[in-house]
Every structure is written in structure tokens, then in C-alpha cells.
VMD Tcl script that draws the C-alpha trace (Angstrom):
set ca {
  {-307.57 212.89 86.80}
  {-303.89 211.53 86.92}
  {-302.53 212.22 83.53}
  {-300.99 209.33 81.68}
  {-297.19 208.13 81.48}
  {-296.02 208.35 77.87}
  {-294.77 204.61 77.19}
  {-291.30 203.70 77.76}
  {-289.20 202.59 74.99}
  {-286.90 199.84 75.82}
  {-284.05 198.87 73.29}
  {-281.66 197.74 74.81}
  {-281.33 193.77 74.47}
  {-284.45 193.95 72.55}
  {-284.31 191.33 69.38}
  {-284.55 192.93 65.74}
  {-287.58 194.12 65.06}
  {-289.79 194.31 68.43}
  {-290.22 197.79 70.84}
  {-291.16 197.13 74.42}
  {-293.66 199.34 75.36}
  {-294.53 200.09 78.89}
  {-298.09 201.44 80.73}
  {-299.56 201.78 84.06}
  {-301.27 198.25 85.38}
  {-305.03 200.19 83.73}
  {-303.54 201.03 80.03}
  {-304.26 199.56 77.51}
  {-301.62 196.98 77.51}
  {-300.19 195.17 80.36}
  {-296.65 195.75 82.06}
  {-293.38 194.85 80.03}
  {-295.75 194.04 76.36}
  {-293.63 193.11 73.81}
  {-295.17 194.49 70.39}
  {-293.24 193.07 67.06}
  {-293.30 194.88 64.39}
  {-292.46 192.84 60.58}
  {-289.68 193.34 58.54}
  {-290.40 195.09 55.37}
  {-291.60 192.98 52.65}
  {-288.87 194.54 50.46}
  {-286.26 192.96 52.58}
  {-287.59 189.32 52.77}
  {-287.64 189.28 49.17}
  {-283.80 190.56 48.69}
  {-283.15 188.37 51.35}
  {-284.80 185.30 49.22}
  {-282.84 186.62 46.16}
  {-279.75 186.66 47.40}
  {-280.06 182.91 48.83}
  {-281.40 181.44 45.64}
  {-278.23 183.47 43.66}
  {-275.48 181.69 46.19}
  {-277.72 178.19 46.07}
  {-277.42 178.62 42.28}
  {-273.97 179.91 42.06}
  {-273.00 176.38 44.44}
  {-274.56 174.72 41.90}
  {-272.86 175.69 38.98}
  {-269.45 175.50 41.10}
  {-270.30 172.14 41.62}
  {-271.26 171.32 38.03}
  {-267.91 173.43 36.53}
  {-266.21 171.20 39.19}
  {-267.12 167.71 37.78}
  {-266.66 168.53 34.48}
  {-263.00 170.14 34.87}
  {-262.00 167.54 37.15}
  {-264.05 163.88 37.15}
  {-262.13 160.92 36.13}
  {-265.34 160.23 34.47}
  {-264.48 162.24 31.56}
  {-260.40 161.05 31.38}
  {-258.90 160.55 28.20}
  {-258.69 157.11 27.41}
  {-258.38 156.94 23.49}
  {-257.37 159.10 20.83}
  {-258.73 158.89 16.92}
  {-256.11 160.77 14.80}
  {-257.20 162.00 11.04}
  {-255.42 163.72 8.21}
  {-252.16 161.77 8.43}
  {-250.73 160.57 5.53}
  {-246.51 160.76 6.27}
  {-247.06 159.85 10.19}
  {-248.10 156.79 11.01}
  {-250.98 156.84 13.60}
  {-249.17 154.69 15.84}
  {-245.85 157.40 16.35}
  {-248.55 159.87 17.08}
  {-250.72 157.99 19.91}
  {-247.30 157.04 21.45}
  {-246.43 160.96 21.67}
  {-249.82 161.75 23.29}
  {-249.54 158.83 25.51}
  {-248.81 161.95 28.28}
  {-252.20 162.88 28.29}
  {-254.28 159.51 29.08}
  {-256.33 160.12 32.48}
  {-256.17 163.36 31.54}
  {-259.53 165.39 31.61}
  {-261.26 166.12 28.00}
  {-262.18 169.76 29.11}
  {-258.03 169.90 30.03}
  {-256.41 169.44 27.44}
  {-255.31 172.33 25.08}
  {-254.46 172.39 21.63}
  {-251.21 174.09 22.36}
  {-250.47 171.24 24.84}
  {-251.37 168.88 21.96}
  {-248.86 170.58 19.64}
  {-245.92 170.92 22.05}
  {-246.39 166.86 22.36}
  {-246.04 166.58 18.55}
  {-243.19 168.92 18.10}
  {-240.63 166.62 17.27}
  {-242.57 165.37 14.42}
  {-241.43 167.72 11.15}
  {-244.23 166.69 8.54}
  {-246.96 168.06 11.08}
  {-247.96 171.77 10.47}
  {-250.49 172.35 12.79}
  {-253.21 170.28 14.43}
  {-256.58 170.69 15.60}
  {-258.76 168.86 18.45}
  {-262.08 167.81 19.41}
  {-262.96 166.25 22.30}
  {-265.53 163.29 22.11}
  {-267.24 162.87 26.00}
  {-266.84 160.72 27.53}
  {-262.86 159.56 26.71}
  {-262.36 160.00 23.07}
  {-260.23 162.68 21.62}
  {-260.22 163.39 18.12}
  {-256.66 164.70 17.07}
  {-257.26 166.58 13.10}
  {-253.67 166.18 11.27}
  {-252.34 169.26 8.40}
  {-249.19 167.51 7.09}
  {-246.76 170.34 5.27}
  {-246.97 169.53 1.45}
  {-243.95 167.07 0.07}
  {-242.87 168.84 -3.44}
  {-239.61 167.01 -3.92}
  {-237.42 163.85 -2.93}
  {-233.91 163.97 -1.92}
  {-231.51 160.88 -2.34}
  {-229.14 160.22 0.65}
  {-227.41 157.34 0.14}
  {-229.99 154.49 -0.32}
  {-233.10 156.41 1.09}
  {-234.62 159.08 -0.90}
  {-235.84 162.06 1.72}
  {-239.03 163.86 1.09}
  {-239.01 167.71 1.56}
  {-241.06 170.91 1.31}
  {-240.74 174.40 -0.20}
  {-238.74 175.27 2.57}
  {-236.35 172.59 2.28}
  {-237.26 170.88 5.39}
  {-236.88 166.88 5.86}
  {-240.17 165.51 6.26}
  {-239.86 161.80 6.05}
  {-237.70 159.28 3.88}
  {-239.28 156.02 2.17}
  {-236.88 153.28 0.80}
  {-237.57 153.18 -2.68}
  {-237.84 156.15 -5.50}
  {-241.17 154.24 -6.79}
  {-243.46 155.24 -3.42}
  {-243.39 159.06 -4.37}
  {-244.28 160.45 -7.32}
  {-241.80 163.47 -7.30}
  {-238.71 165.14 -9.11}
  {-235.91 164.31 -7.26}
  {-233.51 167.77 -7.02}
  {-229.61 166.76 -7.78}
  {-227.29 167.33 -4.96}
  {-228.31 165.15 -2.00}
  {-229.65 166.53 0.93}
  {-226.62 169.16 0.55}
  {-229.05 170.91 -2.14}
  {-230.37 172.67 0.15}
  {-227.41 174.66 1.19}
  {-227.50 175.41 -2.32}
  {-228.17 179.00 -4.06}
  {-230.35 177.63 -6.86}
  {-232.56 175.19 -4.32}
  {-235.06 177.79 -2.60}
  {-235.50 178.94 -6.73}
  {-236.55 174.92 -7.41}
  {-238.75 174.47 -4.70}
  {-240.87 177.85 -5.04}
  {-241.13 176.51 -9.10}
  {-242.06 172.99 -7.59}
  {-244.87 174.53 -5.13}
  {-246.74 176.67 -7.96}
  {-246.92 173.54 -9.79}
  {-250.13 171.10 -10.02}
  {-250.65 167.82 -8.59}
  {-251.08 166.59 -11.91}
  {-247.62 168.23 -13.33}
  {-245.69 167.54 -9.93}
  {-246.78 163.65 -10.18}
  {-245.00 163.83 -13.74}
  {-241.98 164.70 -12.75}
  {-239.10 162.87 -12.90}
  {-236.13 165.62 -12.11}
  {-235.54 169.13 -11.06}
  {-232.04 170.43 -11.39}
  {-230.52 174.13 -12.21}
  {-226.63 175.40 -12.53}
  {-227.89 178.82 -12.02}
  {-231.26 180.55 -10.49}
  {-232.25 181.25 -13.91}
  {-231.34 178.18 -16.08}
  {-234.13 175.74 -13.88}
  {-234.91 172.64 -15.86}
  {-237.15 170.14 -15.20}
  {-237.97 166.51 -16.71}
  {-241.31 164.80 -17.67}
  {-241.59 160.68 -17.58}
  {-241.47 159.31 -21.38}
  {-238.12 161.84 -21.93}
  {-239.90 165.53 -21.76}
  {-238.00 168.24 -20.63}
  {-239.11 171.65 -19.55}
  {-236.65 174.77 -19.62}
  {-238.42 177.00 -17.01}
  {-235.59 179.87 -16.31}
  {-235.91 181.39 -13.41}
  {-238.48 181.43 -10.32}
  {-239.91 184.63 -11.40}
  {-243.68 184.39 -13.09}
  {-243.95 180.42 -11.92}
  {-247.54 180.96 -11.08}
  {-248.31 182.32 -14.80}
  {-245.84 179.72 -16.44}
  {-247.30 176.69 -14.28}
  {-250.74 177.77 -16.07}
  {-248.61 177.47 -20.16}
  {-247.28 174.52 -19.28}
  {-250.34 172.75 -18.13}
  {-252.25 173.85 -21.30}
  {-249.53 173.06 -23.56}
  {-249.87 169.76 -22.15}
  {-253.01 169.08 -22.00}
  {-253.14 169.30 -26.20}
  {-252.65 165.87 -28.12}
  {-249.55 164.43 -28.54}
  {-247.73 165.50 -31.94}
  {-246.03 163.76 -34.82}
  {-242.57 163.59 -34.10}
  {-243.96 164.07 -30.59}
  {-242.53 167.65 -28.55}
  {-239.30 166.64 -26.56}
  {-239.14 170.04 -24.82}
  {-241.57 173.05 -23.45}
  {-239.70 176.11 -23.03}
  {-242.32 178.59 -20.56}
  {-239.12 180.63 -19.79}
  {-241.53 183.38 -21.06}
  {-244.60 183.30 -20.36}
  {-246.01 185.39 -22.56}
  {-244.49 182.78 -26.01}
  {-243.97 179.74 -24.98}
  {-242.18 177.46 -27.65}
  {-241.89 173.58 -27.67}
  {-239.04 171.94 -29.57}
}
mol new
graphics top color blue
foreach p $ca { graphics top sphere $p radius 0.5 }
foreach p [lrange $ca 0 end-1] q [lrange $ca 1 end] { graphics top cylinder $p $q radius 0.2 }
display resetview
């Protein structure tokens, strides 16, 4: 008996995956039999993974894509709250930039940089409202004094800075600090405003006058002819507290023309 041919293996040109085996014309399998032999199941399914991940992956590139960029979402109107020295108007004008702009691109820092210019602002804060609304959240610094410069009368804080300036001493209830806007250059004025600030809302809208010759001779007036001798800046938190108890008891007969909290600790009226 003729012993049998091992098969051939042929390779080369072969696709992925399939062996041609080769036997005599009275093998088992005819001349030039292509056998294919599957891919491992482990590999179909990575391969399956890894197309749904890059479908999925377009997807969300697509999605990220609209919302960044679709005029559908442009900024068309702007609601601004919290504003009491600004008027509404002065701020949409300075965000005017920004209409057409994308909700999703606009920044609170960009928002700020707009509104810059405008000194009562603090800080701001934003929400957008899809599809074209933005809501623009207004902190105001905190007017504790008025200023008079030549017929306007200038509102400032703490700090001394110029926040806004109304025509007539009526429309603020605050002390108005002798000197002009020129106070502030002044030694005594950063001791009157820090006195001003630890006072309350219901003492501050009192007032009628802040003045001092020296950081520790501050004196301030009440409407119906009250005067307060504070001293100096030092304890204001614990003397704002005296003075608003020592008003708050009933009026006296002959009524007191003057609360002295320079200390504290004894507070006399006169």
C-alpha cells in the first residue's frame, strides 16, 4: 500500500481565518478544499463592544455639539434681579455683547468683565433659562453714607467708593459725612464709615450727619435734634448694640438730647 501524503498547508494569499488543505484525488477531501475555521467567539464580541462604544461616543459628540453650539439655544433676553442702584436698562445695554450668544457659553466671569464699569455691582451670579433666557442675580455693595458735591449728593460705601448720586438729600435715608467728596482723602473718613457699617438699618435710616475733627471725637446726629458722641472706631460693634437699646426705651421728660457710647461698658445720655 502507497502510504499517504501529509496535507499541504497553503497560506499564502489565503483570507483570515481559512487553511487550504490538500490530498490525493481518493482522500477524503477533494483537491485544493478550502476548510474555514471561525473566529473565536471572544473576538466577535470585543469586536461588537468596541463598535457600540465609538457609535455611542458619536452620539454624545453629536449631542455635546448641539448644545455648545445651536443657534437654537442663543441668548435672546436677559431677566436681571437684585438691583436696586442700577437701573435694569444700563445693565441689558452692557450685556447687549452677548445676544446670539449660546446659553451653555457664556461664563460668569465673561458676565462680570461686561459689568465692570458699573461701581455699585459687587459680584453677580447667572442662570441660564433654555431655550434664550438668561437670568443675571445682582449683589449691589451696601450705601452707608451720602456725599454732597455741589447740587448732587453721592452715595458711598465703607470703602469710600462712589456708587451712584440721586438729586435730592430726601431719596436716601443716610448721614451725610462733611467735607464733600474730598472726605475721603480725609484721616478721620475710613474711622466714619467702619462706625457707619456696624450700624443697623434701623439706626443708619436715622441719621441725619456724621462728622469728626479727629479719629476719636466721631459724632453723629439723630432726626428730631439727637446727637450721639461715639469716640473713636474702636468697639463700634459693641457700642452699635448700647445705642440701639438705649433707644429703643421710651422717650423721657425733658427728652435725652445726647447718647454718649464712647464707652461701652457706661454709656451716659445727657
Amino acid at each position: 500500500m502507497t502510504p499517504r501524503k501529509p496535507p499541504v498547508i497553503r497560506s499564502g494569499g489565503s483570507a483570515p481565518g481559512k487553511v487550504s488543505l490538500l490530498e490525493r484525488s481518493d482522500g477524503a477531501l477533494p483537491p485544493g478544499k478550502v476548510l474555514d475555521f471561525p473566529a473565536p467567539r471572544r473576538s466577535h464580541r470585543l469586536r461588537n463592544l468596541l463598535l457600540a462604544i465609538t457609535a455611542v461616543v458619536l452620539v454624545l459628540g453629536g449631542v455635546v455639539a448641539y448644545v455648545i453650539f445651536s443657534p437654537a439655544l442663543a441668548l435672546r433676553a436677559v431677566v436681571v434681579e437684585g438691583n436696586a442702584l442700577v437701573a435694569t436698562a444700563e445693565i441689558e445695554s452692557a450685556l447687549a455683547p452677548l445676544t446670539g450668544t449660546p446659553l451653555t457659553r457664556i461664563s460668569t466671569g465673561e458676565v462680570r468683565a461686561l459689568l465692570v464699569d458699573q461701581a455699585p455691582i459687587e459680584d453677580v451670579e447667572i442662570a441660564a433659562e433654555p431655550p434664550s433666557t438668561l437670568v443675571v442675580t445682582v449683589h449691589e455693595r451696601v450705601p452707608v453714607a451720602v456725599l454732597q458735591e455741589g447740587g448732587d449728593f453721592v452715595l458711598i460705601d465703607s470703602e469710600g467708593r462712589q456708587l451712584t448720586s440721586v438729586a435730592e438729600r430726601d431719596q436716601v435715608k443716610l448721614p451725610l459725612i462733611d467735607g464733600g467728596t474730598n472726605a475721603v482723602n480725609s484721616e478721620v473718613f475710613s474711622s466714619i464709615t467702619a462706625v457707619l457699617a456696624e450700624l443697623p438699618v434701623s439706626i443708619l435710616s436715622r441719621l441725619n450727619n456724621a462728622s469728626a475733627v479727629s479719629v476719636d471725637s466721631i459724632r453723629l446726629s439723630l432726626t428730631g435734634d439727637q446727637r450721639i458722641f461715639w469716640g473713636s472706631s474702636e468697639r463700634s460693634a459693641e457700642k452699635a448694640k448700647v445705642l440701639e437699646a438705649m433707644l429703643a426705651i421710651p422717650e423721657s421728660d425733658p427728652p435725652v438730647r445726647e447718647f454718649d457710647v464712647s464707652t461701652p461698658d457706661r454709656p451716659v445720655t445727657r
